[in-house]
N, C-alpha and C positions, 0 to 999 in steps of 0.2 A: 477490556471490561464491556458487558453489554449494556447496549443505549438502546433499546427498542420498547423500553418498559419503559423509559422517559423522555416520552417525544415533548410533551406538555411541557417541557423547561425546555426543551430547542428553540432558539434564537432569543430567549426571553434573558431580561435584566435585571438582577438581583442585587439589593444594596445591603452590605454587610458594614453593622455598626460596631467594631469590638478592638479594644485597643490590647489586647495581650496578641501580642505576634506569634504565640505558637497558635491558639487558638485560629486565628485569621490563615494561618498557612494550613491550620488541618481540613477548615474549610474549603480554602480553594482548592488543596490537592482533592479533596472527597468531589467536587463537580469536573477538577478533568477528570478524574477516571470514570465516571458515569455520565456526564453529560456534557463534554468540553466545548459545546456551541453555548453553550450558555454565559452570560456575560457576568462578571463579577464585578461590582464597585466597592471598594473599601471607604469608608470613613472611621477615625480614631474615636471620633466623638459628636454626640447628637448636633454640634452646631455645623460641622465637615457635615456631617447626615442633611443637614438643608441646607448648605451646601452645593451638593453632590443635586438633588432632588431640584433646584430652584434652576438648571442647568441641561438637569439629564433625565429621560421618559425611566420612571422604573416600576417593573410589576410586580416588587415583593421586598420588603425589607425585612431581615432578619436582625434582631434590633438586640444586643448588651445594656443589660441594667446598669452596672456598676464601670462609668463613664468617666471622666475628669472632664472640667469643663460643662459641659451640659450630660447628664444620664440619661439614660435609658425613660425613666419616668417623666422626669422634666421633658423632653420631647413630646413624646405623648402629649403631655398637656399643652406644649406649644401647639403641637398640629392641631386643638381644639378651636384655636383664635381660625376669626372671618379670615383672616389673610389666607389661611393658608388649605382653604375650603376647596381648589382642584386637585390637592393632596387628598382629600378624604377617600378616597376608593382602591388605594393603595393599600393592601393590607398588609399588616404586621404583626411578626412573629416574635417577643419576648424570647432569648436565648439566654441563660444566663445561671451563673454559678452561684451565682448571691442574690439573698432577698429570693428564697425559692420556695416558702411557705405560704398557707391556702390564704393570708391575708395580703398578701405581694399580688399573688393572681390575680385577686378579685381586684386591688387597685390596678394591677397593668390589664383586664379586661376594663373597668368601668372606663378609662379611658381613649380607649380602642383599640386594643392591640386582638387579635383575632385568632389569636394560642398563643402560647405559654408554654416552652421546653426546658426542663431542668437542665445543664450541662453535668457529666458529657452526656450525651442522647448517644445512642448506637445509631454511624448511620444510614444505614438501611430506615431508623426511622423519622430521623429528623429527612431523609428526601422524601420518602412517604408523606412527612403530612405537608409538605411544601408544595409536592403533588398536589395533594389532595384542597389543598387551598387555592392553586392554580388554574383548577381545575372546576372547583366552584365559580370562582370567579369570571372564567371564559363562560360557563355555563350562565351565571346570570346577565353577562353581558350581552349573550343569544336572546336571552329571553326577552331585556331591555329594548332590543333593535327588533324583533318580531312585536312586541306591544307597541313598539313606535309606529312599525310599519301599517298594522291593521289600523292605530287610531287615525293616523293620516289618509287612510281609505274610504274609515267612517265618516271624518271630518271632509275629503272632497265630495262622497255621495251624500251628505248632508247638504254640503251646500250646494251643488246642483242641481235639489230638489226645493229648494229654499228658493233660487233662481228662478226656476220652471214656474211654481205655482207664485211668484209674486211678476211673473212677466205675463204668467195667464191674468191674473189679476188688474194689470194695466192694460193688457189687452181688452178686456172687456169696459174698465173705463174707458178705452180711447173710441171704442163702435157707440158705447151709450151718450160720449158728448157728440159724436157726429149727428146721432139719432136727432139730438137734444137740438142743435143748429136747424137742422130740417121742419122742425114744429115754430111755425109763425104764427096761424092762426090764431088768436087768444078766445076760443071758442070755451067753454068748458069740460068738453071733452078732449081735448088738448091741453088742458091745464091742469086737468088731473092724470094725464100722462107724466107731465112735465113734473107733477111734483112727485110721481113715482120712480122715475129717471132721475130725481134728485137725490132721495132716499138712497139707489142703487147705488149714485157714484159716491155718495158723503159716508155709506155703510162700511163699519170699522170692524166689523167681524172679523176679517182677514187677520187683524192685528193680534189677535192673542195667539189666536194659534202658530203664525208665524213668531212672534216671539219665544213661544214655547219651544220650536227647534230652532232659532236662534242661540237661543241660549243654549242647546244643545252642547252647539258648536264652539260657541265663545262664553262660560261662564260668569258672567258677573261683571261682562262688559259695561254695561250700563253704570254700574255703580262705580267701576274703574274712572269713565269718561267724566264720571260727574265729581269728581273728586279731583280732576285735572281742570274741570271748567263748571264749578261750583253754581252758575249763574245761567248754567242752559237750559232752556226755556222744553218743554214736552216737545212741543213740536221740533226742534232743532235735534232734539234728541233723537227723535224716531229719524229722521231726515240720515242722521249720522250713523246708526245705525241699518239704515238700507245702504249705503254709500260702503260702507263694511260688508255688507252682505255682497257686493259689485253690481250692483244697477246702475246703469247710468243714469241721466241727469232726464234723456226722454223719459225713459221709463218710472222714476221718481215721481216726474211732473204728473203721468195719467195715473198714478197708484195714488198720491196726494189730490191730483185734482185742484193742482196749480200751475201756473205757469212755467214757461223754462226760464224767464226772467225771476220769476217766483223762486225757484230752485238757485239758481246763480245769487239774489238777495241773499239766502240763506245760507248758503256755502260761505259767503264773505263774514255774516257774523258770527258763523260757527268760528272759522278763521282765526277774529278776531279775539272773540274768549279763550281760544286756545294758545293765542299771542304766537301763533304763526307767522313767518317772516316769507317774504314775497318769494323767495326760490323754495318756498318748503313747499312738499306736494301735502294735500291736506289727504286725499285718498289712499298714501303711504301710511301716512300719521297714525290715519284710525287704524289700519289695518295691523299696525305694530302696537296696537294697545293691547 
């Protein structure tokens, strides 16, 4: 028989739910003569069906309504529960002789089953549309790993642009306090230097806009963090939030215009509302919020 028209079911594993044995034998024999790399699982019945699934990787069940034990629709609604939520992308083909009316479909679609074949199907068409579900499937899992791939592209040139301009940023405060140490005189014209070199380094403009591609990159972090440490004060916040971005603790200190002792105080109370335990890394912590 030729196999060149169905390469999309080579090496793939199909789980078959159907407890009448001629049926289950016309199945298997219809994949060896078309596609015999293809791997076949039997189950008698939806609870065999998880089973089979809780044990073994499978890309396709072809699923019997009328079951002993657990059916075809009862499944269905089991695989709704949280449990069984890494099952969900397994699609499923309703096959069946009974219950084959537009009100059966619509209940074995609303539950997820992703078509619906009357038996007997001819099969040239029950592999067609198994194909053609296999086939969708690998396609959108292309598409899922290219959207991954681009956002994690976005999301590293986000934040090393986030980096760049908040290190520019402590760079300039770290030349305006050195400026600032150099001014002893307390003449007046030195003292209104000094309280314009104040204005520079205490100026929070920086803060929005960095925020705004912060969040870019991490959503609703802030409301995250404060919901795990109800009691974090603004400033502690922001602190936790550059610490998330990867500045270190120099760089924190000239972008706040505190000390590194300063910085070190505050890393310990953040610590502390977050009920951190001395081996935990607090810079892991955030970074996994």
């Amino acid at each position: 028989m030729p196999t060149n028209n169905h390469q999309i079911l080579a090496g793939k594993t199909i789980l078959i739910a159907e407890d009448d044995p001629r049926n289950r034998r016309a199945i298997i024999q219809l994949f060896a003569n078309w596609c015999p790399s293809t791997e076949i699982l039997m189950a008698l019945d939806g609870q065999q069906c998880l089973d089979i699934m809780a044990q073994r990787s499978v890309d396709l069940i072809l699923l019997d309504w009328d079951m002993p034990r657990m059916n075809g629709l009862d499944l269905l609604k089991e695989l709704q529960k949280e449990q069984y939520l890494p099952y969900k992308n397994i699609p499923i083909v309703v096959y069946t002789g009974a219950m084959t009316d537009s009100l059966h479909l619509a209940k074995a679609l609303e539950y997820g089953a992703i078509d619906f074949l009357r038996k007997p199907a001819p099969p040239i068409e029950l592999l067609a549309r198994i194909k053609s579900i296999l086939k969708q499937k690998e396609w959108q899992q292309q598409m899922k790993a290219a959207e991954a791939e681009v956002k994690a592209l976005q999301l590293k040139q986000l934040q090393k642009d986030l980096q760049q301009s908040l290190l520019v940023l402590a760079h300039k405060n770290e030349l305006l306090l050195e400026l600032k140490a150099k001014i002893e005189d307390p003449n007046t014209q030195r003292q209104r230097l000094l309280r314009e070199i104040n204005q520079l380094i205490e100026a929070e403009d920086y803060w929005l806009p960095f925020l705004q591609q912060f969040q870019q990159m991490e959503p609703n972090y802030q409301q995250k963090l404060m919901q795990i440490a109800p009691d974090i004060s603004p400033a502690e916040l922001r602190l936790a939030v550059l610490i998330r971005a990867d500045l270190d603790s120099k760089s924190i200190a000239q972008l706040l215009n505190i000390s590194l002792h300063g910085v070190k105080k505050s890393r310990y109370r953040i610590r502390k509302k977050l009920d951190l335990q001395t081996n935990d890394s607090l810079d892991k912590f955030l970074k996994n919020i």
